[in-house]
N, C-alpha and C positions, 0 to 999 in steps of 0.2 A: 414460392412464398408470395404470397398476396400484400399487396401493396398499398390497399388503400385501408383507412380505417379512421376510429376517430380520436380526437385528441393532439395534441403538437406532434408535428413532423420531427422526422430526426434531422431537418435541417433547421427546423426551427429551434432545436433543444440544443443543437451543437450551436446555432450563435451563440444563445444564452452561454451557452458552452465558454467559445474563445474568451466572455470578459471573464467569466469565473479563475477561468486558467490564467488570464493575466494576471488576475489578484489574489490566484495561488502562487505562482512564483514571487511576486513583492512579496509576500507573508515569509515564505519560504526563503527567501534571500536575507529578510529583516533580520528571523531569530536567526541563520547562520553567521551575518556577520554581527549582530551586537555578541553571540556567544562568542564569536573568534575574538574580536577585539577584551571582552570579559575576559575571558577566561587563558587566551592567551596559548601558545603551542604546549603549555606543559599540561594543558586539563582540557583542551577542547576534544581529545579522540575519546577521552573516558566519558563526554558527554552524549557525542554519537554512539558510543558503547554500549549507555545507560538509557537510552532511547533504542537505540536496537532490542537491548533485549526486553524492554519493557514490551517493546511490540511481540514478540515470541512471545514470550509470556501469555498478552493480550489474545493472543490467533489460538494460543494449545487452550484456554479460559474458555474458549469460545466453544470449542468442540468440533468446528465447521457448522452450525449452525446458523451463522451472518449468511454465510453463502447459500447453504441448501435453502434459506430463507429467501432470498433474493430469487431464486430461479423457481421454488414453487408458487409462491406470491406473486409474482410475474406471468403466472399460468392461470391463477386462480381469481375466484368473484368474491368478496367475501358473503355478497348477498345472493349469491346462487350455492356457495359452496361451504356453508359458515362452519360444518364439522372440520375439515379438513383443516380452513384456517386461524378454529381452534385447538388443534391438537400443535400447529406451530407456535400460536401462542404462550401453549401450555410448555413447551420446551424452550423458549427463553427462559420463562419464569426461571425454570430448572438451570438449568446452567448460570441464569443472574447470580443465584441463591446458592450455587455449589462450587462449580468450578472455576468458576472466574475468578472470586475471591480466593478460593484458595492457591489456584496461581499467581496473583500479588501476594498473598503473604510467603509464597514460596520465594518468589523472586526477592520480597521483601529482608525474608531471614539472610538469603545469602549476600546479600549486599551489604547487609550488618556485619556479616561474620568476614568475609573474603577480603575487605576493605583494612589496607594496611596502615599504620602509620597515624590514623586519626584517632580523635579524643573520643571515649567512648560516648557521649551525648549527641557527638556529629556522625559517627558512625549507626545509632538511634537510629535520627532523623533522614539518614539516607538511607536507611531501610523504610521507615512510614512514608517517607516521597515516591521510593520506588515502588514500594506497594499498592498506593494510589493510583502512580501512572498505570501501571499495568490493569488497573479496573475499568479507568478512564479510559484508557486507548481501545481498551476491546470494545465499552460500551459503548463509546464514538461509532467503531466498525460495524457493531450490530443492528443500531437504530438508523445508520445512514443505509445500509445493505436496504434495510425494509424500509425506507422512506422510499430509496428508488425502486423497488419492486412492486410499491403499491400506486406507482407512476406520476410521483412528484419529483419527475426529473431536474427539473429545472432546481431545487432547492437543493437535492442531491448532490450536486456538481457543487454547491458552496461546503457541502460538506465530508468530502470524501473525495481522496488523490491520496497521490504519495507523501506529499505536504500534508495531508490532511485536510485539501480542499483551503477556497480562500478566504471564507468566514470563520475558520478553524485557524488558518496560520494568520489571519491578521490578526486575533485576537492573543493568537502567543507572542506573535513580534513583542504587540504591545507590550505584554505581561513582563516578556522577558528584559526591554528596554524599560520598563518602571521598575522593576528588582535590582536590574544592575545601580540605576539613579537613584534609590533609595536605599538600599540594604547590599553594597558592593561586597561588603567583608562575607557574605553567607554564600559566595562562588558556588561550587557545584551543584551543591545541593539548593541554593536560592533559584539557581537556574532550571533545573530540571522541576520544582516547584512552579518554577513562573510556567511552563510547558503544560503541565498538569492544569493549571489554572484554565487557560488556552480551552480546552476542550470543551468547560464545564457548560458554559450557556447554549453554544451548537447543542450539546450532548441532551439538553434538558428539554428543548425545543421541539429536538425531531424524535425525540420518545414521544412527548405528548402529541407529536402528529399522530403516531401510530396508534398510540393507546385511547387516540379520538376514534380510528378506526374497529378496532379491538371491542368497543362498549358497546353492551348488549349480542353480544356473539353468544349461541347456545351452543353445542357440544358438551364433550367430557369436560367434566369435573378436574380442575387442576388434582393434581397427587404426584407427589415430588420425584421421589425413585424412580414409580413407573412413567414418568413422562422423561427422566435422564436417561432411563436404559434406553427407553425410545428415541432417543434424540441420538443417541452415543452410536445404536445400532443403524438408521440411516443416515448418519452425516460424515461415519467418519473417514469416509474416504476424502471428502472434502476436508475434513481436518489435517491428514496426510498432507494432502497437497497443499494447501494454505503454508502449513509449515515447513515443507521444503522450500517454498516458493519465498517465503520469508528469508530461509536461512540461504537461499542463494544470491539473494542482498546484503545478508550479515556477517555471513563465516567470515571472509576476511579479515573485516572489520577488529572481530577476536581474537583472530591468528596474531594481528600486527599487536594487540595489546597483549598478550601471551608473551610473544618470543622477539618484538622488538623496544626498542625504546619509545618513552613517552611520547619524545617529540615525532619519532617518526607514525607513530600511530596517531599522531595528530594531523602529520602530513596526508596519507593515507585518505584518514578520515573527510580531509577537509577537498580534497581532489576528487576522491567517490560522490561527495557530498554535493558537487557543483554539476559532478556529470549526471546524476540524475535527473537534475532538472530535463535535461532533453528525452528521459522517458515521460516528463510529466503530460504532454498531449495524448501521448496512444493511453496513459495509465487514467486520464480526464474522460477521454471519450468512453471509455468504457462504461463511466455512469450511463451514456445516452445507448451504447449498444446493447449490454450484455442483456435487459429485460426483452430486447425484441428480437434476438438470437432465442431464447428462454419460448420465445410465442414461435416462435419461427418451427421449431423443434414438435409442438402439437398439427402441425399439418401435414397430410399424408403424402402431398407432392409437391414437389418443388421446380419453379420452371426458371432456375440458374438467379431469382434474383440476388439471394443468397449470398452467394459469393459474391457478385458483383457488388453490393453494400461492404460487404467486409474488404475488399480492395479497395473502395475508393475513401473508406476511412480510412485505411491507412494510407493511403495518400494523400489524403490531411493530414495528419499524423506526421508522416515524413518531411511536409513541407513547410510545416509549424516548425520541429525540430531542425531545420537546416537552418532557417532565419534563427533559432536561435543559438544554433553553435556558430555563428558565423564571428560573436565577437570571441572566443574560442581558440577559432583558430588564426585570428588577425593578430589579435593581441593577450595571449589568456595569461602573463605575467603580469598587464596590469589589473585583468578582470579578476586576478585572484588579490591582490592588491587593495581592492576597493572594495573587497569583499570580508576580505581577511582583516587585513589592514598589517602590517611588519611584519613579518618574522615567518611566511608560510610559502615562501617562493618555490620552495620545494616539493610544495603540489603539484607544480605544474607539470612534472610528466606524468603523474597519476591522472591530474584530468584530462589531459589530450590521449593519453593510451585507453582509458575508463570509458570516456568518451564512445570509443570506438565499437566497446562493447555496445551502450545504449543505443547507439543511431542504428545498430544491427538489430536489434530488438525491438524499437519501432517499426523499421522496413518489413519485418514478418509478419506484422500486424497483430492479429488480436487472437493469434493460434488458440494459446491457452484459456482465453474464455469462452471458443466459439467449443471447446472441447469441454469444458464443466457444463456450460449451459445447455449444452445439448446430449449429457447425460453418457458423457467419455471423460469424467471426471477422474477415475482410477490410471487411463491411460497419461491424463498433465501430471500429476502425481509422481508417475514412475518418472518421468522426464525429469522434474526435478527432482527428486529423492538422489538419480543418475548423478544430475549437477552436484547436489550438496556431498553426495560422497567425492567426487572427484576435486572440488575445491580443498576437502582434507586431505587428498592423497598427492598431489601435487602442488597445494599451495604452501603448506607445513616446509616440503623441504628445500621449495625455493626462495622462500624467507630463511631458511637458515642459512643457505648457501648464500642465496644473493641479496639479503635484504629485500628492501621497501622496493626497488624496481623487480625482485625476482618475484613479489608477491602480488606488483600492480600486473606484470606478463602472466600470471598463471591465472589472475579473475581474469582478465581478457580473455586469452585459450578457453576457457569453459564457458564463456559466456555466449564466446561464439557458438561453440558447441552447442548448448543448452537451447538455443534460440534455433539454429539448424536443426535441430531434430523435435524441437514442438511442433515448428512448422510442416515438417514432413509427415510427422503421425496425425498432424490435422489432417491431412492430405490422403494419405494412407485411410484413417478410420471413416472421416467422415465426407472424404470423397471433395472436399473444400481448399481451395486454395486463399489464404487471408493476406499476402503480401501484395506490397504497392504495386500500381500500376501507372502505365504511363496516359494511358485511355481512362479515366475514372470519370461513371456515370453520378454527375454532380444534382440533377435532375432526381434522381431514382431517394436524394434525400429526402425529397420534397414529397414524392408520393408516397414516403414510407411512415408509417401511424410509428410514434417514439413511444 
């Protein structure tokens, strides 16, 4: 892989990088602990619930077209190539206008209908909040995918992580810390409202990035159908994966609201919830990798530097998340504490066991995108598809047997798992090793075009 080129280095995109990630965990830390303190152990896990699935929702809305988006936009010129990067055009259109919405009102109807015990105007409203979310969260994913594929890294990184990037979660903290202070009585659904809010200005900003890009593009003619069949037909392996990949974050999540009690699905919830922050570096860098993995993939030979980029990010990666499990593992009774605030000390073996999963998942590095972006998309896929069946088939009956610790050992076990065997079929298909290293060429950031 050729190394020089023009434009920010990917060490220059990864400083940019570290503050974003700083000011995506504060975002990320805000709205978890004003929710926890809000809403308290009897409603904080149906929050993360109600956020989980809105993202599912959001990823199946989507088609895999965020992604296929990302990895051909990253290949392409719009001004050498303008048919091509009008027929993707033409396939947001389609999926904005079809599927998406009608996965928020899917998600929408069932959270009217499934929701027990409430009044039916609140049980309404939490279906039009959820409907919302789910439009919002995809259209978050879609416009930040092609913001970074058309190589406005640097903005990217404020808009897309696991948190949602740190212009995204600081703006929900806020949302959600003015709802609680102004309108406390409208709990769940105020909340997941103030989240919804969160997205909108990111969301509105980095479309018009793109549809500055977009103007004056000739090609085909929008036409709806035929630009969804065409969308449907090559992205959805990407959608496959996406949505395993989701739900190997989420099944749990549901299992514990399904078959155990509220408060322990809160515990659950709120221990998963802390431990991912230590995926958030390798899930941040990915804004700066996955478009020059995406260029890397159009050259006919490669002389090792490849892999050597992908190990020494994840040995960023690795050594980002070790500084921050460190208060974790010193103290993680009062870090849940200050986070939570009373009543959730019960997390704490969900996140020191949860944990373990994550930091295993960074160390492997960036398996799973060096495998979409370089067009072994169907092989991440089957990986997770693997995970997400095995989370139901082992995690279902050690939540019944053993409760919330039988159910926090079983996301472990597979996660391990999951994360061992992307890594190896990266290894396997495309001949690439993406796990840390103790030697990382810190240098080769510097000569690599981001």
């Amino acid at each position: 892989m050729s190394t020089s080129g023009v434009g920010t280095s990917v060490r220059g995109a990864m400083i940019w990088f570290s503050a974003s990630y700083a000011g995506a965990i504060l975002g990320f830390l805000g709205v978890t602990a004003v929710a926890g303190r809000w809403l308290g152990p009897a409603d904080f896990g149906s929050f993360v619930a109600a956020l989980a699935a809105a993202g599912l929702l959001g990823q199946i809305g989507l088609m895999g077209s965020h992604r296929s988006g990302l990895r051909e936009v990253a290949r392409l010129r719009d001004k050498d190539e303008p048919e091509a990067m009008a027929v993707l055009r033409n396939g947001v259109r389609a999926v904005s206008l079809t599927t998406l919405p009608a996965a928020g009102l899917v998600g929408g109807v069932a959270a009217a209908v499934l929701v027990d015990g409430d009044e039916v105007w609140q049980r309404f409203a939490l279906g039009v909040v959820l409907a919302a979310l789910v439009v919002v969260t995809g259209q978050q994913q879609l416009w930040a995918n092609y913001v970074r594929g058309l190589g406005h890294v640097r903005f990217a990184s404020l808009l897309e992580g696991r948190s949602g990037g740190a212009f995204v979660a600081a703006l929900q903290a806020g949302s959600v810390l003015a709802v609680w202070l102004l309108a406390p009585a409208t709990g769940l659904v105020g909340a997941l409202a103030a989240v919804c809010a969160g997205y909108l200005v990111p969301l509105l900003i980095a479309r018009s990035v793109v549809r500055r890009r977009w103007r004056g593009l000739g090609g085909p003619r929008p036409r709806l159908w035929r630009d969804l069949r065409m969308t449907v037909r090559r992205d959805w392996r990407f959608l496959s994966g996406q949505v395993a990949t989701y739900l190997n974050v989420s099944i749990e999540i549901w299992i514990a609201s399904l078959l155990l009690s509220s408060v322990d699905t809160s515990m659950y919830t709120a221990g998963q919830r802390l431990a991912l922050l230590l995926v958030l570096p390798l899930t941040a860098l990915q804004v700066v990798f996955a478009p020059v993995i995406a260029r890397a993939g159009r050259q006919a030979h490669d002389d090792g530097s490849l892999e050597r980029l992908l190990r020494t990010g994840a040995t960023v990666a690795t050594g980002m998340t070790l500084l921050l499990a460190l208060p974790f593992v010193v103290a993680p009774g009062l870090v849940v504490d200050l986070v939570y605030g009373p009543g959730f000390r019960a997390a704490v073996p969900v996140l020191l066991l949860v944990s373990i999963g994550s930091f295993g998942n960074v160390a492997t590095g960036m398996a799973g995108t060096a495998l979409s972006m370089l067009g072994r998309e169907g092989v991440s896929a089957r990986v997770q598809w693997a995970g997400a069946v095995l989370r139901v088939a082992i995690g279902v009956p050690a939540a019944l047997a053993f409760g919330l610790m039988g159910l926090t050992v079983s996301a472990l076990t597979v996660s391990v798992f999951v994360f061992t065997l992307m890594w190896w079929r990266t290894r396997r298909n495309l001949g690439l090793s993406t796990h840390a290293t103790l030697r990382p060429e810190l240098s080769l950031l510097a000569r690599t075009s981001g």
